[in-house]
C-alpha positions as CSV (number, residue, x, y, z in Angstrom):
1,X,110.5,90.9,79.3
2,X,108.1,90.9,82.3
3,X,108.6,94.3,84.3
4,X,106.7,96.0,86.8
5,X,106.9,98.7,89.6
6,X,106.0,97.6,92.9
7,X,105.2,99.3,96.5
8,X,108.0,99.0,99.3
9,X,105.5,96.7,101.4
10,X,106.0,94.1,99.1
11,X,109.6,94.0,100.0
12,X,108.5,93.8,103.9
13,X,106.4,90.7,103.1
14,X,109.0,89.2,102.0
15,X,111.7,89.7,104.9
16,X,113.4,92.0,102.3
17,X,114.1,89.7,99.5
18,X,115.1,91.6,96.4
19,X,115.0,88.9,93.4
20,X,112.2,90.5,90.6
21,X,111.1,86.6,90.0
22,X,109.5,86.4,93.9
23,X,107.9,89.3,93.4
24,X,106.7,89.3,89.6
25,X,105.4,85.4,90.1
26,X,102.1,84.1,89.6
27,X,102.2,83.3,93.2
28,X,101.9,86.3,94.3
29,X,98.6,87.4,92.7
30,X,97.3,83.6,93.4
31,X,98.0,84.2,97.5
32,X,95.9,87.1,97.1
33,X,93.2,85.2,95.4
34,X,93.8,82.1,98.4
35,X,93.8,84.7,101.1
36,X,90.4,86.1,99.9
37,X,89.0,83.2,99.9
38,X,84.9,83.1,101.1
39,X,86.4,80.2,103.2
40,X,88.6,80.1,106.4
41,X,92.3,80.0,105.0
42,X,95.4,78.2,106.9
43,X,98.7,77.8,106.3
44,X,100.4,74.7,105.4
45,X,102.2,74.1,108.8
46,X,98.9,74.0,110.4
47,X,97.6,71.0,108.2
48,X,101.0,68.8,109.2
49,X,102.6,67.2,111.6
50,X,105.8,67.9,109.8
51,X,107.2,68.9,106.5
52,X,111.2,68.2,106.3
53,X,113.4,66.0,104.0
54,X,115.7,63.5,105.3
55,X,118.4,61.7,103.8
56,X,121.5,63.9,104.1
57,X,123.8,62.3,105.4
58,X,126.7,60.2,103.1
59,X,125.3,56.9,101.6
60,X,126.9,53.9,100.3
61,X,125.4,52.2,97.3
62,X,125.3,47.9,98.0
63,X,124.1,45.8,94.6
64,X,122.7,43.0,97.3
65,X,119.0,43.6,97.8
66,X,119.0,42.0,101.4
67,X,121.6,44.3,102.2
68,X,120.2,47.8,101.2
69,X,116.6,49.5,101.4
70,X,115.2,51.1,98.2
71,X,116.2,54.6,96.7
72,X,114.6,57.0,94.6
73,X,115.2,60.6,93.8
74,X,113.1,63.4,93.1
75,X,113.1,61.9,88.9
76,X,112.2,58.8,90.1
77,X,109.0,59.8,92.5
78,X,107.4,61.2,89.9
79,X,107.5,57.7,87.8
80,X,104.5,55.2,87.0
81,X,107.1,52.5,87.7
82,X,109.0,52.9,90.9
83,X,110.6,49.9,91.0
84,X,114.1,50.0,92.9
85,X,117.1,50.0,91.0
86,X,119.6,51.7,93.9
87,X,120.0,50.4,97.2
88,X,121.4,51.7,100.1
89,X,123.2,50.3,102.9
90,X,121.4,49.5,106.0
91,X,124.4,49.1,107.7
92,X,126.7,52.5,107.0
93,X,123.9,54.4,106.3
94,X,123.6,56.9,109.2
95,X,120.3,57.8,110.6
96,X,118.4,55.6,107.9
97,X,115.4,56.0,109.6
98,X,115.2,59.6,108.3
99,X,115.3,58.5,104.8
100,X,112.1,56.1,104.8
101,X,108.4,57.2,103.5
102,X,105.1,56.4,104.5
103,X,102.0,56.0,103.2
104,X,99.9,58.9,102.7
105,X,102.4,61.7,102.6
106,X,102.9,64.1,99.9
107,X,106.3,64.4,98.3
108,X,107.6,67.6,96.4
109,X,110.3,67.9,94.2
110,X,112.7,70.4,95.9
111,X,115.6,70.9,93.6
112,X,115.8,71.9,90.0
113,X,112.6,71.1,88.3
114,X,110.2,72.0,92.1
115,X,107.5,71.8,93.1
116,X,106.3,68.5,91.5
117,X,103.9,66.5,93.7
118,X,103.0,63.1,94.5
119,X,101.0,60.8,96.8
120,X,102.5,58.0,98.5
121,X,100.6,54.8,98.1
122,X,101.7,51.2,99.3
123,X,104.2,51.0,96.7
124,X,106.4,54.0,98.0
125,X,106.5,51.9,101.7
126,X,109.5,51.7,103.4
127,X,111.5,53.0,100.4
128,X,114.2,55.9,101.2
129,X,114.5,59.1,99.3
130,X,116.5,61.8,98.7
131,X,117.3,65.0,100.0
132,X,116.0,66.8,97.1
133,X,112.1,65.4,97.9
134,X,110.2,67.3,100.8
135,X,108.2,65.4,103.0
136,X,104.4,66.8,103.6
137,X,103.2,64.6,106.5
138,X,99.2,65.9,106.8
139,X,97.9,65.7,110.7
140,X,94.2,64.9,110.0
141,X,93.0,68.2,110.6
142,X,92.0,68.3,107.2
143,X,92.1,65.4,104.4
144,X,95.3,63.8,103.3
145,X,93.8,64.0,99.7
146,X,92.2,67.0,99.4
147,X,95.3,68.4,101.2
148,X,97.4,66.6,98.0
149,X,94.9,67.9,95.2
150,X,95.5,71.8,96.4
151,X,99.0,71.6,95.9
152,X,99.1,69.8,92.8
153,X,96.7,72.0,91.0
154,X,98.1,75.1,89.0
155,X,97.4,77.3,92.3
156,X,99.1,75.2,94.5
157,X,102.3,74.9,92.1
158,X,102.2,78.9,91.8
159,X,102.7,79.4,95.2
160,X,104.9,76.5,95.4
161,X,107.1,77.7,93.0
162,X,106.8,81.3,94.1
163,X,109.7,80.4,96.4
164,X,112.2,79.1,94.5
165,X,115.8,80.3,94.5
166,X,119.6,79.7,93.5
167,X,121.4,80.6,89.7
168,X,121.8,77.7,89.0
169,X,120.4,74.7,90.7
170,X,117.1,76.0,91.7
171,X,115.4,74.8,95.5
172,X,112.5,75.4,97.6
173,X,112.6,75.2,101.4
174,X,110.6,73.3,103.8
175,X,109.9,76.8,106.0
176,X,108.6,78.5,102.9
177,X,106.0,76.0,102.1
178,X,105.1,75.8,105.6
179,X,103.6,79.4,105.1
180,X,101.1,78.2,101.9
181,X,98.2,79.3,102.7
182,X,95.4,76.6,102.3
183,X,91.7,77.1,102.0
184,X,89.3,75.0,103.6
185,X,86.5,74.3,101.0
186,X,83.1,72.8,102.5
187,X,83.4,69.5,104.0
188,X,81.3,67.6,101.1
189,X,83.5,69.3,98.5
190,X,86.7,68.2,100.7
191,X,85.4,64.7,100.8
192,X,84.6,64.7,97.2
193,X,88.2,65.5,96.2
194,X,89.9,63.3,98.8
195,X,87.7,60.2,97.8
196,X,89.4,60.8,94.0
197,X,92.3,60.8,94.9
198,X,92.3,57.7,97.4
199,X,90.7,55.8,94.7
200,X,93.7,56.6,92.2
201,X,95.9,56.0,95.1
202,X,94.7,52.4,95.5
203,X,94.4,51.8,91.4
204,X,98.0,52.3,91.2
205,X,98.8,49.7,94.1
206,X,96.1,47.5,92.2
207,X,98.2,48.3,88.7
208,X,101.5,47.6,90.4
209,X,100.3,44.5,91.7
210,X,99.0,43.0,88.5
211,X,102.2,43.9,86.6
212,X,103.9,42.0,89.6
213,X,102.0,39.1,89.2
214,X,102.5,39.4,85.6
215,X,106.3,38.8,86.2
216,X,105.9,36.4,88.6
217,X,104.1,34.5,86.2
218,X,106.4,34.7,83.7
219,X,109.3,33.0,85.6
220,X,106.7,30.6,87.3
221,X,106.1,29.4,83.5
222,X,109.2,29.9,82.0
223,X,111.0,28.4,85.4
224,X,114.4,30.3,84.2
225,X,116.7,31.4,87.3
226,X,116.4,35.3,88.5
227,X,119.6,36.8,87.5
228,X,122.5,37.9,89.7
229,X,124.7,41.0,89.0
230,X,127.2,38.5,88.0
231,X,125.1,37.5,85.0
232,X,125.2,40.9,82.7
233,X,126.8,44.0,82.1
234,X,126.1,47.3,83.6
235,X,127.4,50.9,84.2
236,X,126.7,51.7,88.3
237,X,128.0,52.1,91.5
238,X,132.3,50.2,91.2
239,X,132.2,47.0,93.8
240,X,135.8,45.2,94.3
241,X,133.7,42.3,94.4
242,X,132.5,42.4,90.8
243,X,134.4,39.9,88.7
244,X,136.3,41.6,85.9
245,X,134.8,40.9,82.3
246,X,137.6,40.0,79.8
247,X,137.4,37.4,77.1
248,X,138.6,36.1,74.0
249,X,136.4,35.5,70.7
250,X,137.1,34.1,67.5
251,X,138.1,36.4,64.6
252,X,135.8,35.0,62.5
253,X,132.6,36.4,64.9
254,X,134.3,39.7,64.4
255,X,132.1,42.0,61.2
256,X,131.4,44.8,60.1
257,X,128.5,45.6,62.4
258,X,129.7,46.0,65.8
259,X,133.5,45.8,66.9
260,X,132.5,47.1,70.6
261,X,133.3,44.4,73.2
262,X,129.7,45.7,75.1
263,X,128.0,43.9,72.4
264,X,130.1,41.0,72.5
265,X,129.9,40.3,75.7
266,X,131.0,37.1,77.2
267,X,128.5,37.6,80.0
268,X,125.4,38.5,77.3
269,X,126.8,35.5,75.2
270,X,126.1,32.9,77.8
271,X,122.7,34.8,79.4
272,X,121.5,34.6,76.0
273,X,122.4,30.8,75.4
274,X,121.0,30.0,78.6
275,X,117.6,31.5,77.8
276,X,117.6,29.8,74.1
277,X,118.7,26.2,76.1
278,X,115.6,26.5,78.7
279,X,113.1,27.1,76.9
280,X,111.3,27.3,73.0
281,X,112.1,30.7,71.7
282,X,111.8,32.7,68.8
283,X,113.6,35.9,68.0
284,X,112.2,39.4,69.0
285,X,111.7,40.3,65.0
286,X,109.5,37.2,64.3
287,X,107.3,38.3,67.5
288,X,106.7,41.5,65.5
289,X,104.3,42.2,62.9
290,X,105.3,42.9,59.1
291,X,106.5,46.4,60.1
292,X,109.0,45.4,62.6
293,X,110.4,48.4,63.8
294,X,109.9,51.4,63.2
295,X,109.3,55.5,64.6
296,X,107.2,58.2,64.1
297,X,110.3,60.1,62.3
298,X,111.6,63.8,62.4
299,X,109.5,66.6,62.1
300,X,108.8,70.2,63.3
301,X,108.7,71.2,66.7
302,X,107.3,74.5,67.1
303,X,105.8,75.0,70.3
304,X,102.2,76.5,70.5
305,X,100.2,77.2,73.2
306,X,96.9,77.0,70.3
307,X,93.6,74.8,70.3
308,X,95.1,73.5,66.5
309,X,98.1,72.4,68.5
310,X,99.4,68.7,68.9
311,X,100.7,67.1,71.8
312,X,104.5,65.8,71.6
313,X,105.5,63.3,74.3
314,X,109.2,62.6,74.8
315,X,111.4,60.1,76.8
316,X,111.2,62.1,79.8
317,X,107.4,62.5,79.8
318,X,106.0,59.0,79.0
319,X,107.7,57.1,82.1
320,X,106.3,59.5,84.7
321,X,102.5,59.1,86.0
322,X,101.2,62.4,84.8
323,X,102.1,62.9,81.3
324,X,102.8,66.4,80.2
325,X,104.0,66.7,77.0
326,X,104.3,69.8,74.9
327,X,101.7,71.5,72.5
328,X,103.4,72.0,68.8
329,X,101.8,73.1,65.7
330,X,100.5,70.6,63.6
331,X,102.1,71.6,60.0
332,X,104.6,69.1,58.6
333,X,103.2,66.3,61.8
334,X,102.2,62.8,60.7
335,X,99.1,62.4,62.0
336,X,98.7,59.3,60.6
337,X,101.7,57.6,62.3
338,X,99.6,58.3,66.2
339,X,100.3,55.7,68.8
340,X,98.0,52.4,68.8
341,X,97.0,50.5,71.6
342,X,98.9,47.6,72.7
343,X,102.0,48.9,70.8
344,X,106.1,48.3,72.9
345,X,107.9,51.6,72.4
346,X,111.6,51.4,73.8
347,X,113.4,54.7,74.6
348,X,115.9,54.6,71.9
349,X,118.2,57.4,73.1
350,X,119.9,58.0,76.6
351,X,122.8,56.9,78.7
352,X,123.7,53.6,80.4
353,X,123.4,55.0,84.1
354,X,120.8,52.0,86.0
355,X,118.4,54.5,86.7
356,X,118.3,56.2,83.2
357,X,115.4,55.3,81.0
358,X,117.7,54.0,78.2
359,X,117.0,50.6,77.0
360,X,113.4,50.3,79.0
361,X,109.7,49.5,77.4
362,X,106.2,50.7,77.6
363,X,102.6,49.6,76.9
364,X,100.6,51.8,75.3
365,X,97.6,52.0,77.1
366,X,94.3,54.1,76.7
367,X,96.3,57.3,77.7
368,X,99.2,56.7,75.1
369,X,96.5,55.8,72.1
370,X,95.9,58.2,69.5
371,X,99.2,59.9,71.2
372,X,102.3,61.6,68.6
373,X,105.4,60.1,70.3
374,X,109.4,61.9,69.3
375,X,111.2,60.3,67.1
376,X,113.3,58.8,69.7
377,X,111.4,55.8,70.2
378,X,111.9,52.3,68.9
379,X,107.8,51.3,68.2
380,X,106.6,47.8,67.6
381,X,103.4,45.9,67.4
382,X,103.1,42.5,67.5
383,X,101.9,39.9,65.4
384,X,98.7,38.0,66.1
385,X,100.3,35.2,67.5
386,X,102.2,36.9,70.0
387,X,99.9,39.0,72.5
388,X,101.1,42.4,73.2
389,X,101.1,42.1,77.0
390,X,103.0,39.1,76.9
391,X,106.0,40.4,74.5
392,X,105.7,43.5,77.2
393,X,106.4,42.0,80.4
394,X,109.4,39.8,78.7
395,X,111.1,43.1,78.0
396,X,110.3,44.8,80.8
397,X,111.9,42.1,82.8
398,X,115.8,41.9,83.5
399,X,116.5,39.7,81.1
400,X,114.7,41.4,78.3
401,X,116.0,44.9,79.8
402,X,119.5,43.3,80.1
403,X,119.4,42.1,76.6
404,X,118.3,45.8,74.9
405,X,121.2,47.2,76.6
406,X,123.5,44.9,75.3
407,X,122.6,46.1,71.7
408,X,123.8,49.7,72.5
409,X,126.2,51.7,70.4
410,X,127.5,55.4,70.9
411,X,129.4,57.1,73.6
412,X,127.6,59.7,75.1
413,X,123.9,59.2,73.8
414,X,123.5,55.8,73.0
415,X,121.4,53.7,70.1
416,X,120.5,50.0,69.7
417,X,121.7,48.4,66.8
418,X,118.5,47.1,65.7
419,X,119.8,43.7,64.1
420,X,121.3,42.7,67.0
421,X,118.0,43.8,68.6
422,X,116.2,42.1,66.5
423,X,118.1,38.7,67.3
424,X,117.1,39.0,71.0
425,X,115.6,36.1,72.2
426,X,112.0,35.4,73.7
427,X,110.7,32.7,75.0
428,X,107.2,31.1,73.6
429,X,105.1,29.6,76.0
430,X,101.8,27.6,75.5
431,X,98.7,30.1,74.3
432,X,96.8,30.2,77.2
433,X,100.0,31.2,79.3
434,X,101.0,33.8,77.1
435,X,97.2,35.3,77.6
436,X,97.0,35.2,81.4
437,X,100.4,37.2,81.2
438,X,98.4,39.4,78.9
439,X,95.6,40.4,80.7
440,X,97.6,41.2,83.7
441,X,99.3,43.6,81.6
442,X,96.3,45.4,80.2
443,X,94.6,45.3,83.4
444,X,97.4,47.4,85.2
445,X,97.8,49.8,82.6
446,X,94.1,50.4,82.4
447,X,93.6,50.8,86.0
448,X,96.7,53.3,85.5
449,X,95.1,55.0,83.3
450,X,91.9,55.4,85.7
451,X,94.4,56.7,88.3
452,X,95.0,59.3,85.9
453,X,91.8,60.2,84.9
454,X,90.8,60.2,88.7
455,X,93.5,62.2,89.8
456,X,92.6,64.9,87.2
457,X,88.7,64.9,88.3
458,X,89.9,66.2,92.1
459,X,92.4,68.5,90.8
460,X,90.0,70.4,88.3
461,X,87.5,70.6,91.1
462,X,90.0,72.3,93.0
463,X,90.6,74.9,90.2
464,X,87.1,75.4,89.4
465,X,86.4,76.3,92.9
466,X,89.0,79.0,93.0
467,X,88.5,80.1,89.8
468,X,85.0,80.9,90.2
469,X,85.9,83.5,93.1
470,X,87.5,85.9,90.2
471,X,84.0,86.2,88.9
């Protein structure tokens, strides 16, 4: 337990607020340090034009794309793949303006896990979000980037997250950040840092646009239809328009394996004989090398904060942009079971909600490689016929998305069965297709991985800097 006595004028400070976390946070001793700064210090407010969130009002949800703009949350910001998957009206949403972003703003999470941090790029354009994400909107005064890397280093969070309140749900406020104090480090340094984190900004819109291309591609090629909400099963928003599924199958299709009508769907049945009718395709096993699927298994987690330590990354880590993970202790770990490149992991575990992460794929790029991934993930690599990139971008599309789903068994946490998964169909094209696809694939992951690396370069110059005034 963390206790400490502290003077009266700290309660003044702080217009009187009595909560022993405000006062007992890293913040409070990293303000000190910001404030003494051997630069000139201002607060946030100073450096924007505004910082507010929108998006407030009541929403419908619409599953027609022309009739809706796209809608993330404060979980979905902080992804590598922001694709929309919920729309919202255009027409009975109130005030919708207030809901779109703009390049070149800085988000923050504002409700229960705050004070995460992102830039906006290209691909977050004329997308809506949530009341839960606070909008930075920088003025020029000082660098958009530089501005972004201060908050998003471990100083910036502390005072960020100095201001959190609420039992349960915990929130920031826009009026509390707009009181950060911000130090304004030499101009060459500022330019430095800003520069970083424009280039990462425009390698993700580069990354995005390659894996775009790469789908593109693949329905150029395979010249199969785009699908319609009509042609699958899913767990979202109720629209009286939606047919109702119900159908009839022979007794004799009925075994032991599955008796749930999600996996014998009527909707799934024909999607799937459609796919095997327009094109050559081989099942997802044979694409697979002679280990077909497998995990890294159970083991151990004991967290420790220790140079001997191991990273873990989970379902909830390895979709974002800046993955995390957690340090355990290496005893009882398969180290010899680490992430390869080029492998497809599919989150194994979750729920069926459209914007849950149940059912979905990832390439293992240079960041994933030489990674220890939970136990929770279906891991394949593929044969040497089949190149990884290309097997990648047909399950990361919505048929090969649709088609994992349908595989699902469980109530609340749900599991593929993996011998209906390993029956899913993909189409083969000729070699040289399948390799275009490829590099697309391991060109956008690479450059995401640059992001990454770039990203990190302007926010450890950030921390150096301040940390070199405790000396």
């Amino acid at each position: 337990m963390k206790t400490q006595i502290i003077p009266s004028n700290w309660m003044l400070e702080a217009d009187l607020r009595l909560d022993a976390e405000y006062h007992l946070s890293d913040g409070r001793k990293t303000r000190k340090l910001v404030e003494q700064s051997p630069f000139k210090v201002e607060v946030l407010d100073k450096y924007s034009s505004r910082i507010f969130y929108g998006g407030r009002s009541s929403r419908k949800y619409v599953s027609k794309k022309d009739k809706g703009i796209p809608f993330i949350g404060s979980k979905d910001m902080l992804k590598a793949d922001i694709s929309p998957r919920k729309y919202i009206s255009k027409k009975e949403t109130i005030d919708i303006a207030a809901y779109l972003l703009e390049t070149n703003w800085i988000l923050i999470s504002r409700s229960g896990n705050v004070g995460n941090t992102v830039f906006t790029n290209t691909d977050f354009l004329h997308k809506g979000a949530s009341e839960h994400i606070i909008r930075v909107v920088p003025n020029g005064k000082i660098e958009a980037g530089y501005l972004y890397a201060f908050l998003s280093s471990k100083f910036g969070y502390a005072l960020m997250t100095q201001g959190t309140f609420g039992a349960v749900i915990r929130h920031i406020e826009p009026n509390f950040l707009s009181q950060i104090p911000i130090p304004l480090f030499p101009a060459p340094l500022r330019s430095k840092i800003n520069n970083l984190i424009m280039d990462s900004a425009r390698k993700k819109e580069e990354a995005t646009k390659y894996l775009n291309d790469a789908n593109e591609k693949l329905f150029e090629f395979t010249k199969l239809k785009q699908l319609t909400n009509e042609d699958f099963d899913f767990f979202a928003h109720h629209d009286n328009k939606r047919t109702i599924s119900t159908f009839a199958i022979p007794s004799d299709e009925i075994n032991c394996l599955t008796l749930n009508a999600f996996n014998h769907s009527n909707r799934m049945r024909k999607l799937t004989e459609y796919t095997k009718n327009s094109h050559k395709t081989i099942s997802l096993e044979s694409c697979l090398d002679q280990a077909k699927f497998f995990s890294t298994g159970s083991f151990p987690r004991l967290e420790l904060n220790s140079p001997k330590s191991i990273r873990l990354i989970n379902q909830t880590d390895i979709f974002s942009t800046k993955i995390k993970g957690k340090n355990i202790a290496r005893k009882n770990v398969r180290v010899d079971n680490l992430v390869k490149y080029g492998e497809i992991l599919i989150a194994a575990v979750g729920t069926l909600g459209e914007n849950e992460t149940f059912g979905r794929v990832i390439f293992a790029n240079e960041e994933l490689t030489e990674q220890l991934v939970s136990g929770e993930f279906i891991r394949m690599k593929t044969s040497s016929e089949i190149p990884s990139g290309y097997l990648f971008t047909w399950l990361n599309s919505e048929y090969g998305f649709r088609m994992i789903r349908s595989t699902q068994t469980g109530t609340k946490l749900c599991r593929p069965i993996q011998k209906l998964l390993a029956n899913i169909p993909v189409p083969i094209l000729p070699e040289p297709k399948m390799h275009q696809i490829d590099s697309l694939v391991k060109k956008a992951h690479s450059l995401r991985w640059e992001s990454v690396i770039l990203e990190g370069k302007a926010i450890n110059l950030i921390e150096k800097e301040i940390e070199s005034w405790q000396k």
